[in-house]
MARLUMFI-612558 format. One record per residue (C-alpha): residue number from 0; chain; x, y, z; residue in three letters. Coordinates in Angstrom, 1 decimal. Layout:
<pts>
PT num chaine c1 c2 c3 residu
PT NUM A X Y Z ALA;
...
</pts>
This chain:
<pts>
PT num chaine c1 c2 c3 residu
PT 0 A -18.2 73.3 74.6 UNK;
PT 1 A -19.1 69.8 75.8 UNK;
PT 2 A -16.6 67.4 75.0 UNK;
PT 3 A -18.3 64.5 73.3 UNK;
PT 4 A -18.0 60.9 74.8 UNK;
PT 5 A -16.6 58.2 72.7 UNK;
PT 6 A -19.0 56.1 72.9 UNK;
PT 7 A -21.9 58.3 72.1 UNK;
PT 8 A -19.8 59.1 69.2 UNK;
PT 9 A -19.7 55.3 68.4 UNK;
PT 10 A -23.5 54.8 68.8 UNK;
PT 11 A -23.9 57.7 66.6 UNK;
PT 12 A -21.8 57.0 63.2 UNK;
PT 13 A -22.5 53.3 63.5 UNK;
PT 14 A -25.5 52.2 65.8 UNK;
PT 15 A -23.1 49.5 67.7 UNK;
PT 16 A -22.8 49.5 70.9 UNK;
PT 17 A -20.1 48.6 73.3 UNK;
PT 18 A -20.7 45.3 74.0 UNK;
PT 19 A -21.7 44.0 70.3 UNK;
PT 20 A -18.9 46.0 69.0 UNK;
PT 21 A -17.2 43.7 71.1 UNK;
PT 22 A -18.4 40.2 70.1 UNK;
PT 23 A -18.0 41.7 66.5 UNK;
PT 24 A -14.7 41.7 66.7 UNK;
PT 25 A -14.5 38.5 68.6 UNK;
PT 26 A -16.3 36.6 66.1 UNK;
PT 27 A -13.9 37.8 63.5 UNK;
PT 28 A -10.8 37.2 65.4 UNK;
PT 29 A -12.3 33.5 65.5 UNK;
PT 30 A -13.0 33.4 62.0 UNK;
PT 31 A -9.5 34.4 60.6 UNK;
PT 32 A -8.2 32.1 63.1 UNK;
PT 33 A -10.2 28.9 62.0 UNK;
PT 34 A -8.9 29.9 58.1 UNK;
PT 35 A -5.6 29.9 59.3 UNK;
PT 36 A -5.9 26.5 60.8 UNK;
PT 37 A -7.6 25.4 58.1 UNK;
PT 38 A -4.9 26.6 55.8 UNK;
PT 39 A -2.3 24.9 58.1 UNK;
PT 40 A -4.2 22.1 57.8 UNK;
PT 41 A -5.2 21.6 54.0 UNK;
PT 42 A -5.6 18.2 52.3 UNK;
PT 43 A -2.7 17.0 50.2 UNK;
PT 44 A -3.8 17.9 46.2 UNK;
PT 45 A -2.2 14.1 45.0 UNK;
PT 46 A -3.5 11.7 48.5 UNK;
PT 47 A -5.8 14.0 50.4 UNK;
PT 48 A -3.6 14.0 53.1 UNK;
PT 49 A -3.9 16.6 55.8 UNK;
PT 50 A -1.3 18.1 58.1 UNK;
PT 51 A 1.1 20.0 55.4 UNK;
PT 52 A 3.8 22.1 56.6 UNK;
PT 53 A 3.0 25.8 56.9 UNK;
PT 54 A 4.5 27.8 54.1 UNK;
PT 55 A 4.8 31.8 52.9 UNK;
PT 56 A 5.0 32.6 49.7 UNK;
PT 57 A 8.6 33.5 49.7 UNK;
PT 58 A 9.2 30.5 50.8 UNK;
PT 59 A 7.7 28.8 48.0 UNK;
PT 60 A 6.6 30.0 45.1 UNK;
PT 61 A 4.8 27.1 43.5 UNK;
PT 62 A 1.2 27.0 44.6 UNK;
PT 63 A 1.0 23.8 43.3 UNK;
PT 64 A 4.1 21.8 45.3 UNK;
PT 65 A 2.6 24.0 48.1 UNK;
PT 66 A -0.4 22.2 47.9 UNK;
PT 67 A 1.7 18.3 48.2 UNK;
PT 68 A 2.7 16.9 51.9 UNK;
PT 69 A 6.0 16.1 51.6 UNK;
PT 70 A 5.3 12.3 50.7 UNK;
PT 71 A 3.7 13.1 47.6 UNK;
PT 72 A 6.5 15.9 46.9 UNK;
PT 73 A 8.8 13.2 46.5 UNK;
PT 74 A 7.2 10.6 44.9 UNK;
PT 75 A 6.4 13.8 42.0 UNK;
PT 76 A 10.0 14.0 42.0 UNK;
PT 77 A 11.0 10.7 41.8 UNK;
PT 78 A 8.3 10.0 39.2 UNK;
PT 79 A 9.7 13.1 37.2 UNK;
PT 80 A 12.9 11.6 37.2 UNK;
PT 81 A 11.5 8.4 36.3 UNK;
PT 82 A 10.1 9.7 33.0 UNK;
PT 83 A 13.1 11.7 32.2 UNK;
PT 84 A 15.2 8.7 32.5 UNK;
PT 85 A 12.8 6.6 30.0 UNK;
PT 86 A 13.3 9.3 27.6 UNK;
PT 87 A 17.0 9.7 28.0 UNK;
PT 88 A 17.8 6.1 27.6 UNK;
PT 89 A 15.7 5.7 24.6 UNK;
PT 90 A 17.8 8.0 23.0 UNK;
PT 91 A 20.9 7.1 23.7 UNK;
PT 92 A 19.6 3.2 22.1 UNK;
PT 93 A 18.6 5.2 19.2 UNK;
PT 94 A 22.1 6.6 19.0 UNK;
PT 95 A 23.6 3.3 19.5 UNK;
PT 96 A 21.5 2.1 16.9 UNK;
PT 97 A 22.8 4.8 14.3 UNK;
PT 98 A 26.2 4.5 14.8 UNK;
PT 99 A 25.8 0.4 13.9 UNK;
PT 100 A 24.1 1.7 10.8 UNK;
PT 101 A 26.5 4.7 10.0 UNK;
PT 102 A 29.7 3.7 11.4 UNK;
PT 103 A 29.2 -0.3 10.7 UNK;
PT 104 A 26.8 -1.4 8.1 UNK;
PT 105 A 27.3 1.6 5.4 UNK;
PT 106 A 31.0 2.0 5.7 UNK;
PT 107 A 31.2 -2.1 5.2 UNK;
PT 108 A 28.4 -1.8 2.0 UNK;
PT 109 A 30.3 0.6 0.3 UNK;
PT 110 A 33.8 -1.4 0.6 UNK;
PT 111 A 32.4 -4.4 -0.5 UNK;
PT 112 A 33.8 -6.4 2.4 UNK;
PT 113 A 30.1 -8.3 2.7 UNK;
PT 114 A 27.5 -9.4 0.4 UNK;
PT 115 A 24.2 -8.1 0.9 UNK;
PT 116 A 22.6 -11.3 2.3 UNK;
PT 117 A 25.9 -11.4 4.8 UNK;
PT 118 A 25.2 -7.8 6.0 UNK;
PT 119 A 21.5 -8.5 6.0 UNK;
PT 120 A 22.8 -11.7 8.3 UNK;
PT 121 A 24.8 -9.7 10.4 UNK;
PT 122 A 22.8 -6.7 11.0 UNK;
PT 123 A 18.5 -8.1 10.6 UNK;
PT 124 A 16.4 -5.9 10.6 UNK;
PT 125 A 18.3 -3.0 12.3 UNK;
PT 126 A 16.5 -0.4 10.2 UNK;
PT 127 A 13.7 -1.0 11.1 UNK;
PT 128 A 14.5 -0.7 14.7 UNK;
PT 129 A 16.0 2.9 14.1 UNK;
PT 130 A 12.4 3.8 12.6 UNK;
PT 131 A 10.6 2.7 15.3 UNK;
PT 132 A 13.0 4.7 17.6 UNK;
PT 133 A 12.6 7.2 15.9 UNK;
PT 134 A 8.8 8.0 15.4 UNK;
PT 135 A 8.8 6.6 19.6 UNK;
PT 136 A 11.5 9.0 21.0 UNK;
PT 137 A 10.2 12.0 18.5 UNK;
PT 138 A 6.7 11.0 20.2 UNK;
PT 139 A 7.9 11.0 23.9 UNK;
PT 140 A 10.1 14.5 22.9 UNK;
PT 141 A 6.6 16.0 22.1 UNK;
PT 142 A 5.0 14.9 25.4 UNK;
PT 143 A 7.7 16.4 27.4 UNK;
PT 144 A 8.1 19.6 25.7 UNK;
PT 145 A 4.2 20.4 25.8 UNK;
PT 146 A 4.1 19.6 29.7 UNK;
PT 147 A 6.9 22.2 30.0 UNK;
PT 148 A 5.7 24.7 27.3 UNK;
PT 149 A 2.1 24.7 29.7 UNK;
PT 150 A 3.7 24.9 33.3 UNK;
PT 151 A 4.0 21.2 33.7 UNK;
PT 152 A 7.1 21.1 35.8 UNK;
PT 153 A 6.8 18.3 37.7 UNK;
PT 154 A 5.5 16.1 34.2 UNK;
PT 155 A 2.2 14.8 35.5 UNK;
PT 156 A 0.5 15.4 32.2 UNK;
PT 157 A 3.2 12.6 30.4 UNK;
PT 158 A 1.5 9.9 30.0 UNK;
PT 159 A 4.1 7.0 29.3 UNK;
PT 160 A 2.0 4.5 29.2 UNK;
PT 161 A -0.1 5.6 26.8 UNK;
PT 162 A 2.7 6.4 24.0 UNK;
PT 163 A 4.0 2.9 24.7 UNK;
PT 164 A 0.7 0.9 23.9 UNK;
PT 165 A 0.2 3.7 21.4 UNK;
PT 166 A 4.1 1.7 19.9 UNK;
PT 167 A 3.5 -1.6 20.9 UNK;
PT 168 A 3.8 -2.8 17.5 UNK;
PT 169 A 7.3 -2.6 17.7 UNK;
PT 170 A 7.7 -5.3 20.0 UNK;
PT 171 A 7.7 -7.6 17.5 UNK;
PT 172 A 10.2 -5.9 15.7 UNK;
PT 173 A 12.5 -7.1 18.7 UNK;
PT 174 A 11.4 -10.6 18.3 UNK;
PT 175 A 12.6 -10.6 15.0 UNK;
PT 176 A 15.9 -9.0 16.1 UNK;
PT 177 A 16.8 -11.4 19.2 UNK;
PT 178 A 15.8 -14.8 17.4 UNK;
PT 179 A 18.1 -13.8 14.8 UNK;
PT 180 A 20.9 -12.6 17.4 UNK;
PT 181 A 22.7 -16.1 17.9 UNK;
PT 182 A 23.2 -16.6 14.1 UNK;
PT 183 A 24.1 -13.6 13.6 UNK;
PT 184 A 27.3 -13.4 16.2 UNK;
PT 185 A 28.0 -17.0 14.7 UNK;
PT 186 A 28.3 -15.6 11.1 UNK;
PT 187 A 29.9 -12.2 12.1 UNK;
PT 188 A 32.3 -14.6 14.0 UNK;
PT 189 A 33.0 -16.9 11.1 UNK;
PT 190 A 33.2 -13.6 8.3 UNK;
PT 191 A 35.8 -12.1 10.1 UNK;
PT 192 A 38.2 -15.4 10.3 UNK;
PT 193 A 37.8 -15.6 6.8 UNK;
PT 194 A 38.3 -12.1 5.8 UNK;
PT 195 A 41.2 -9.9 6.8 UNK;
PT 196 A 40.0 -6.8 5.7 UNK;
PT 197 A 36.9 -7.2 7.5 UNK;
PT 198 A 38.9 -8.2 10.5 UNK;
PT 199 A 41.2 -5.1 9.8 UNK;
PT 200 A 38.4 -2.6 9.2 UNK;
PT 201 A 36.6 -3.8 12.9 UNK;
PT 202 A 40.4 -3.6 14.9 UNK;
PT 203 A 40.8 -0.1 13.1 UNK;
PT 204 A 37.1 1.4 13.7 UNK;
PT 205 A 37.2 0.2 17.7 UNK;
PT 206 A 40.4 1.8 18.4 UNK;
PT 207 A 40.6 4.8 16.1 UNK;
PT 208 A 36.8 5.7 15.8 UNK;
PT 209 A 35.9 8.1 19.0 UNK;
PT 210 A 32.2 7.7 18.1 UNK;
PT 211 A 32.9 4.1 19.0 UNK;
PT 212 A 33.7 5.0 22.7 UNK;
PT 213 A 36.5 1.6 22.1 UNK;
PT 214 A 33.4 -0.8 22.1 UNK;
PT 215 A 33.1 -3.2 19.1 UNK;
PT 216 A 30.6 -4.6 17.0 UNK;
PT 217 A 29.5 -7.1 18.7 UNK;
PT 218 A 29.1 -4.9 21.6 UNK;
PT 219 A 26.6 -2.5 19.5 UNK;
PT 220 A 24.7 -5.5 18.2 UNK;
PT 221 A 23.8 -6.6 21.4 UNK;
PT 222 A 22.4 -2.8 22.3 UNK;
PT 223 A 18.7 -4.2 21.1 UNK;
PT 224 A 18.5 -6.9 23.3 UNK;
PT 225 A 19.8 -5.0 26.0 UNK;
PT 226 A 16.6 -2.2 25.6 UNK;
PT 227 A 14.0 -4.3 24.9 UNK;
PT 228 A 14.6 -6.2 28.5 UNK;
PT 229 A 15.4 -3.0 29.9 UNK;
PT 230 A 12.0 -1.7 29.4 UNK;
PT 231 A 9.9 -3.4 32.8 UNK;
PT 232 A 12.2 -2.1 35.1 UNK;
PT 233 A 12.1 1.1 33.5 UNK;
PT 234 A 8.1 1.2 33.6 UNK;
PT 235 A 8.2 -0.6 36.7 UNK;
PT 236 A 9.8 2.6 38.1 UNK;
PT 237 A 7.4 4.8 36.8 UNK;
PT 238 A 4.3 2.7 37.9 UNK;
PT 239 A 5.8 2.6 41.7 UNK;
PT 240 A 6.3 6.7 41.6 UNK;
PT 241 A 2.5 6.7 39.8 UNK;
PT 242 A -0.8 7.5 41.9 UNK;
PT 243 A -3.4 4.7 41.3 UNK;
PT 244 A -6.1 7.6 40.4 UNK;
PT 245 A -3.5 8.9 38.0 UNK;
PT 246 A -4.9 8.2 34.2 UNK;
PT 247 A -1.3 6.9 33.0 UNK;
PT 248 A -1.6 4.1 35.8 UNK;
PT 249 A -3.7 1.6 34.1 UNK;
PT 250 A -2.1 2.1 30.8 UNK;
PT 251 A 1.7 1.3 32.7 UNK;
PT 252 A 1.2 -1.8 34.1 UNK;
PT 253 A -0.9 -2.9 30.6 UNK;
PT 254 A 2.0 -1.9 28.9 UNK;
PT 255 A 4.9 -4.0 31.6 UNK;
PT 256 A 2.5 -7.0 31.6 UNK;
PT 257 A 2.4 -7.0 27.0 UNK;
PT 258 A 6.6 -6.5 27.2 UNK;
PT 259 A 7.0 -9.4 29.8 UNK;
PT 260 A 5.1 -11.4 27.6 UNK;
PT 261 A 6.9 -10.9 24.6 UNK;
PT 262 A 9.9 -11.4 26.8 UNK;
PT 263 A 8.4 -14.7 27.7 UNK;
PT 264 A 7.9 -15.7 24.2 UNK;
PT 265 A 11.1 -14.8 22.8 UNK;
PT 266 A 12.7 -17.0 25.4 UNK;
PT 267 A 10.0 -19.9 24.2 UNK;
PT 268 A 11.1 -19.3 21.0 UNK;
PT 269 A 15.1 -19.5 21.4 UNK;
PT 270 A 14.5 -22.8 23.2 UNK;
PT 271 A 12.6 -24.4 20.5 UNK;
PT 272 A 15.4 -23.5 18.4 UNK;
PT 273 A 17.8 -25.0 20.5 UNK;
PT 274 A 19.6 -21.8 21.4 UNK;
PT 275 A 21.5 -21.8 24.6 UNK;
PT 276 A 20.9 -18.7 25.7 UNK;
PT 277 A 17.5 -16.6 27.2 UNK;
PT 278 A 16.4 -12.9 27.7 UNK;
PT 279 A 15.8 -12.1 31.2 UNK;
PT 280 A 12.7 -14.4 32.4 UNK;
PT 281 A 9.7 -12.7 34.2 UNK;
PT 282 A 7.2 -14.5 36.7 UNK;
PT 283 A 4.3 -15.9 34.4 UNK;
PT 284 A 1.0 -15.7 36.1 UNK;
PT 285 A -2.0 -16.9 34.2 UNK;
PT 286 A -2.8 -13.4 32.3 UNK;
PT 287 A 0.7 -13.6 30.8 UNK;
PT 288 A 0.5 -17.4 30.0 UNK;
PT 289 A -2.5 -16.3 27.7 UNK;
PT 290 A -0.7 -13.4 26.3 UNK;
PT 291 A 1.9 -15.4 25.6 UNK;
PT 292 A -0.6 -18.0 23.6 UNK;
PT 293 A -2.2 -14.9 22.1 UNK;
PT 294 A 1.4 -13.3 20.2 UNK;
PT 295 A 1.7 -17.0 18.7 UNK;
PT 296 A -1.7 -17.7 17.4 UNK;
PT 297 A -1.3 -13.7 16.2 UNK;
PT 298 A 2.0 -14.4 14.6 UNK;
PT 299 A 0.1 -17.7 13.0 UNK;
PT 300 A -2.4 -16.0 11.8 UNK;
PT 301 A -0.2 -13.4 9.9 UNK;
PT 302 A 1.9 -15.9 8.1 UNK;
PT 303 A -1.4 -17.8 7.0 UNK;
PT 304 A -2.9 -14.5 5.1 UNK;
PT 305 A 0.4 -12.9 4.1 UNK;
PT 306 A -0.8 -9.3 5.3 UNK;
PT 307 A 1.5 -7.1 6.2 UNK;
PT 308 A 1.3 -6.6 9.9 UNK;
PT 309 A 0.7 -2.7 10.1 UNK;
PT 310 A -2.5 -3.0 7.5 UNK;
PT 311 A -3.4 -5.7 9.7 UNK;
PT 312 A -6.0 -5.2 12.5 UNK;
PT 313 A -6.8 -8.0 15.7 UNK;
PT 314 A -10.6 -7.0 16.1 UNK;
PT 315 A -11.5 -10.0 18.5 UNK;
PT 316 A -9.7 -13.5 18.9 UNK;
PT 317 A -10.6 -15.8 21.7 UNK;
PT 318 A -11.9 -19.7 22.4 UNK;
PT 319 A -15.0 -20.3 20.5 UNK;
PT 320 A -16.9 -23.8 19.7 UNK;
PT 321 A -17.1 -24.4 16.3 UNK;
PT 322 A -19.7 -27.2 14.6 UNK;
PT 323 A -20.6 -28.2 11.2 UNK;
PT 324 A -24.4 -29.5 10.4 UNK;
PT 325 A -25.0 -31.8 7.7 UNK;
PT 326 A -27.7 -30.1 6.2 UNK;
PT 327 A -29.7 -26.6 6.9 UNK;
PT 328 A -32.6 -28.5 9.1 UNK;
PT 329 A -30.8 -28.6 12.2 UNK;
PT 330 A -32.6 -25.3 13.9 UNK;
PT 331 A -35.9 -27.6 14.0 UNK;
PT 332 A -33.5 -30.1 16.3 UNK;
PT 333 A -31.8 -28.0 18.1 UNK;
PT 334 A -28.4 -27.4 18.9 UNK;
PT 335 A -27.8 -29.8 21.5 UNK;
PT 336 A -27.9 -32.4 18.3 UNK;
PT 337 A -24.6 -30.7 17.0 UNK;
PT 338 A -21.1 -32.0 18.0 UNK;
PT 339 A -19.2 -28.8 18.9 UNK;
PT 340 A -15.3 -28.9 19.3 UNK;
PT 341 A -13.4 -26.1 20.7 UNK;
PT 342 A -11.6 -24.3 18.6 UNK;
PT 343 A -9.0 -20.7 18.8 UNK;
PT 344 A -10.8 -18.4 16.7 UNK;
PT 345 A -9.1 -14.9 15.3 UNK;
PT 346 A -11.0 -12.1 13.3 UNK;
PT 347 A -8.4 -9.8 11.1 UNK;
PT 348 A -9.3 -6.6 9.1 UNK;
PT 349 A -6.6 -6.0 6.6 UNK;
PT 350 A -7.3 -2.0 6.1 UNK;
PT 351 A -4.9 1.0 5.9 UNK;
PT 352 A -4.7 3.4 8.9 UNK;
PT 353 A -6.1 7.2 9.1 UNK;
PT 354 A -3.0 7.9 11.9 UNK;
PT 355 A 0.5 7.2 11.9 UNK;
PT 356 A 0.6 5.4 15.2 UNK;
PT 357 A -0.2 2.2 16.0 UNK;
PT 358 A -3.3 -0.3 14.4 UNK;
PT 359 A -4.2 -0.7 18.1 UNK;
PT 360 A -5.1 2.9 18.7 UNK;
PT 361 A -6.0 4.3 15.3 UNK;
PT 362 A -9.1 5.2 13.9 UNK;
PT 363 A -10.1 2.6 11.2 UNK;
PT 364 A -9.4 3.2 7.9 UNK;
PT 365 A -10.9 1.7 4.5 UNK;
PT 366 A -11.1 -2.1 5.2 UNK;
PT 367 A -9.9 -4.4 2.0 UNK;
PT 368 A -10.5 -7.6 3.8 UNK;
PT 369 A -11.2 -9.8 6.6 UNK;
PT 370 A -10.9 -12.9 7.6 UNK;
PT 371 A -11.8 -15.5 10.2 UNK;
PT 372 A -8.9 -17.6 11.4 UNK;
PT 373 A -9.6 -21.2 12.6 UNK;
PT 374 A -6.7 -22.9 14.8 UNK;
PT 375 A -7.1 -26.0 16.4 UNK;
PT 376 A -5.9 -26.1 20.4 UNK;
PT 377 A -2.8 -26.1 20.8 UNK;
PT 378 A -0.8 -30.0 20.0 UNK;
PT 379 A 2.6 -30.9 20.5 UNK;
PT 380 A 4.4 -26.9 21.1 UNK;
PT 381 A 2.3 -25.7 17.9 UNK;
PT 382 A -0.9 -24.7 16.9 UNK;
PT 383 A -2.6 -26.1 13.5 UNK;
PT 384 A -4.8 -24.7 11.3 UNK;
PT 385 A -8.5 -26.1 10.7 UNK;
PT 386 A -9.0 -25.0 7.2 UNK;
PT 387 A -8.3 -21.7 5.2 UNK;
PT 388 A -9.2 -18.5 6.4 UNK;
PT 389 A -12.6 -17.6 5.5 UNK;
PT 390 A -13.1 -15.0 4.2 UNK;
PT 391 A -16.3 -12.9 5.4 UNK;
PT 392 A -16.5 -11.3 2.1 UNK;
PT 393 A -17.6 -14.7 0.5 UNK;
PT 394 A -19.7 -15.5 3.9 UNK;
PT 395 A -23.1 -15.0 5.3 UNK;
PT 396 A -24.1 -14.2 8.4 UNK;
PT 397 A -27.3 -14.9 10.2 UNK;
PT 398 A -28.7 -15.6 13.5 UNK;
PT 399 A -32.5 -17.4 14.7 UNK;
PT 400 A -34.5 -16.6 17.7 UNK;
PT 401 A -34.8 -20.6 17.7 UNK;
PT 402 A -31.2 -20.8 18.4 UNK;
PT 403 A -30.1 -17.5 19.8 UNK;
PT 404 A -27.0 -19.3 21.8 UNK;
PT 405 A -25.3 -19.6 18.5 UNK;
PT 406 A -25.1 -18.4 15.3 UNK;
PT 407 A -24.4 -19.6 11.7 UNK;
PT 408 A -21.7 -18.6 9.1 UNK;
PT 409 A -22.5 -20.2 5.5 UNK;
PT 410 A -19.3 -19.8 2.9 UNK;
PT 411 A -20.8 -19.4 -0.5 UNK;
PT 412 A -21.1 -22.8 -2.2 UNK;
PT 413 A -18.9 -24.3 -0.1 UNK;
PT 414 A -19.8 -25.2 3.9 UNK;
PT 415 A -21.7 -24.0 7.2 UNK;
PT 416 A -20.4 -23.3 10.6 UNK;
PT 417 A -22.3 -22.5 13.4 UNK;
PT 418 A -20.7 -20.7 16.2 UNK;
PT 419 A -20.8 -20.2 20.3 UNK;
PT 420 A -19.0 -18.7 23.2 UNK;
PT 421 A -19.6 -20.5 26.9 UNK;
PT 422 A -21.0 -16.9 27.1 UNK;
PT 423 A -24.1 -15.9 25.7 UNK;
PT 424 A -23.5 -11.7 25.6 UNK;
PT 425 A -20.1 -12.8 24.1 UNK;
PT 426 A -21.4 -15.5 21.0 UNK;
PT 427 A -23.3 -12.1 20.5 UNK;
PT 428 A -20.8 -9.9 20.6 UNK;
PT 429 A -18.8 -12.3 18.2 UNK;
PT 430 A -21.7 -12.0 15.8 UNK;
PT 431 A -22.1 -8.7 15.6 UNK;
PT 432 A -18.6 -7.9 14.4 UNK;
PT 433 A -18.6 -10.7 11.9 UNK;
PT 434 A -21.8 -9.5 10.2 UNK;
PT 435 A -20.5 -5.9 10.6 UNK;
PT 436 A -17.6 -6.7 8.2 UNK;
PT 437 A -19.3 -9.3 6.6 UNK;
PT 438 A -22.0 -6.6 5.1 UNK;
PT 439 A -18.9 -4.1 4.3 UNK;
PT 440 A -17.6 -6.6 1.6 UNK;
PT 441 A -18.6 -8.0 -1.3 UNK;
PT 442 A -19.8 -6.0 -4.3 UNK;
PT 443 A -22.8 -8.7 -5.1 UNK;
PT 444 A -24.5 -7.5 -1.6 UNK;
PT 445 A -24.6 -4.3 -2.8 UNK;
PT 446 A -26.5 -5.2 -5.6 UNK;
PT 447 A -28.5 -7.4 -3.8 UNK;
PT 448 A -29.0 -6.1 -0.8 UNK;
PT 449 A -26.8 -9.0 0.5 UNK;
PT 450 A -30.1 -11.5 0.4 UNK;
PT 451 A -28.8 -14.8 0.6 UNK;
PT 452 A -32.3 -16.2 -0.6 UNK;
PT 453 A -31.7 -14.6 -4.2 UNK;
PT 454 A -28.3 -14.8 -4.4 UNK;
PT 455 A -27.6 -18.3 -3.5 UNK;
PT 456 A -28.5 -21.3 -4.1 UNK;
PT 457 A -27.1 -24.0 -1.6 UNK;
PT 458 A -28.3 -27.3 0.4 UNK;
PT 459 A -27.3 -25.5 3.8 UNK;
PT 460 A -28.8 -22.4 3.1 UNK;
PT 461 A -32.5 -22.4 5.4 UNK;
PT 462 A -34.9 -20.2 4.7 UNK;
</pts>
């Protein structure tokens, strides 16, 4: 028998030739070579980086990490370590803020050593710090625990930021706590050279109490104080570990800037009350010297309407020009013929929230009121109030193509305003949410389909 070439064999079963065979082959070697280089060479998942290091899967079994150069590698870690140390620290203040309740402020309540104005003296408004720590720790607990439960080792799925504006409300809390502070170590100090069993119990719980670690009282007290300064370096950490495309990133440095202002405000505050000492002081840049003017004319507000502040809701405050017309013809002049004076404007919604987190976040609830706030600029440290509030639910609302720079706010039997903003798309804006709540209140406009013409009968009322 003949014994069959090879390559008729080959051109037989598959129709290829030597010399295409050839470049086949070739072209695939090429092609397995460029993947290879391209897999060497893959961008960076967090920068887009290219040049990664080259790595099996034995020796890493995290597709993920394997996808990081090393620079983003270690800024996952150190912003892992970031997060874990904001949670950590938080709850060790909330234990430090339990044992001044358990081991302090009970024990000295149920011996009788202090009144109940003494211990509220001493200890402020402590509970309602360990509330606030509470729901915030339990909050941040959940956030790290569903990153792990789905796979999230390196906790890019925490979003601190976010939990922290979601909390912001207890910033204010802290205020309250630090103004307090100085009196309160002056009484405590006073208290316990009067009384020898208060001065006995506080000796005996320091060195006998382990829970104590051999720290006293005052050294507890001051744990507050101590967190609520602590909190912009502890963000600032995160926010330097913290891609700018990352969706926490905005949210961080919102929430250091709103803490540096209070910051700032507290130390305002102790110096106007002549207190020696300050909170740690931050840089003020113009954004935070507005914040700062926006917590007091907030905190102004509040005490004029007597709300309490989680039913209360900030819908839009800001610089407004505010005049009053003698009578209802002044459309046919113009506004130019009004005297405007500027004016801090503030409109609050007193309403009760769907969610249990903050009014800043939460979906609105039922409102009960709301109210404009008129404050005078700012004279002599303090801000002044024009008038009352007024209240939208005894106020009309209207607008005329004539004049559609301002717009006019007529209290029922009583006066017209007429409002504007520098900004046209803002005095807008502004209009749109007063009328909005101005049409949810008032049980006449429901039965009158809120027309002014019929319902009232005033000299400033135009047709």
């Amino acid at each position: 028998a003949t014994r069959t070439k090879s390559a008729d064999v080959e051109r037989a079963d598959s129709g290829i030739g030597q010399m295409p065979s050839r470049k086949w082959r070739n072209r695939a070697s090429e092609t397995l070579s460029s993947l290879q280089a391209w897999e060497a060479h893959r961008p960076c998942t967090d920068c887009g980086e290219r040049e990664l290091p080259v790595e099996t899967d034995l020796q890493n079994c995290n597709q993920r990490r394997a996808d990081l150069c090393e620079k983003c590698r270690k800024r996952r870690t150190e912003r892992k370590e970031s997060v874990l140390e904001f949670v950590n620290t938080e709850a060790s203040y909330g234990e430090d803020l339990r044992i001044i309740k358990e081991e302090f402020y009970l024990p000295m309540q149920a011996a009788g050593l202090l009144s109940q104005e003494q211990l509220l003296g001493i200890f402020s408004n402590i509970q309602e710090l360990i509330d606030l720590n509470e729901n915030f720790l339990e909050i941040l607990q959940e956030e790290i625990d569903q990153a792990f439960d789905q796979g999230d080792d390196d906790l890019m799925t925490v979003c601190i930021g976010e939990v922290f504006l979601e909390f912001v409300n207890m910033l204010p809390a802290f205020q309250t706590y630090c103004l307090q502070q100085s009196s309160s170590v002056n009484m405590l100090n006073a208290l316990e050279k009067e009384k020898e069993l208060l001065r006995i119990f506080l000796n005996v719980s320091q060195n006998d109490n382990t829970a104590l670690r051999r720290m006293n009282l005052r050294s507890f007290l001051i744990a507050p104080l101590q967190r609520v300064t602590k909190y912009p370096l502890l963000l600032s950490r995160i926010i330097k570990a913290t891609t700018e495309y990352h969706p926490d990133h905005s949210s961080l440095r919102e929430a250091k800037s709103r803490i540096e202002s209070h910051l700032e405000h507290i130390n305002m505050k102790t110096k106007q009350e002549g207190n020696t000492w300050t909170l740690r002081s931050f840089r003020q840049d113009s954004k935070k010297k507005r914040e700062v003017i926006n917590i007091e004319m907030r905190e102004t507000a509040l005490k004029t309407v007597g709300w309490l502040r989680e039913e209360t809701r900030f819908v839009m405050e800001g610089p407004l020009q505010l005049a009053q017309p003698p009578d209802g013809q002044w459309v046919k002049k113009g506004s130019k013929t009004l005297k405007f004076q500027n004016m801090q404007v503030l409109l609050l919604v007193n309403m009760k929230r769907v969610s249990e987190s903050s009014l800043e976040s939460a979906e609105p609830g039922p409102v009960k009121d709301a109210v404009l706030v008129l404050i005078r600029d700012k004279n002599n440290g303090k801000f002044h109030l024009l008038r009352e509030p007024l209240r939208l639910s005894n106020c009309i609302v209207s607008t005329d193509p004539d004049c559609d720079d301002t717009f006019e706010l007529i209290e029922i039997r009583r006066e017209a305003f007429v409002f504007r903003d520098s900004d046209r798309a803002r005095t807008h804006h502004w209009f749109r949410q007063i009328r909005r709540y101005s049409r949810e209140l008032g049980s006449w406009k429901k039965r009158r389909n809120a027309l002014p013409n019929i319902m009232i009968s005033t000299p400033q009322t135009r047709p």
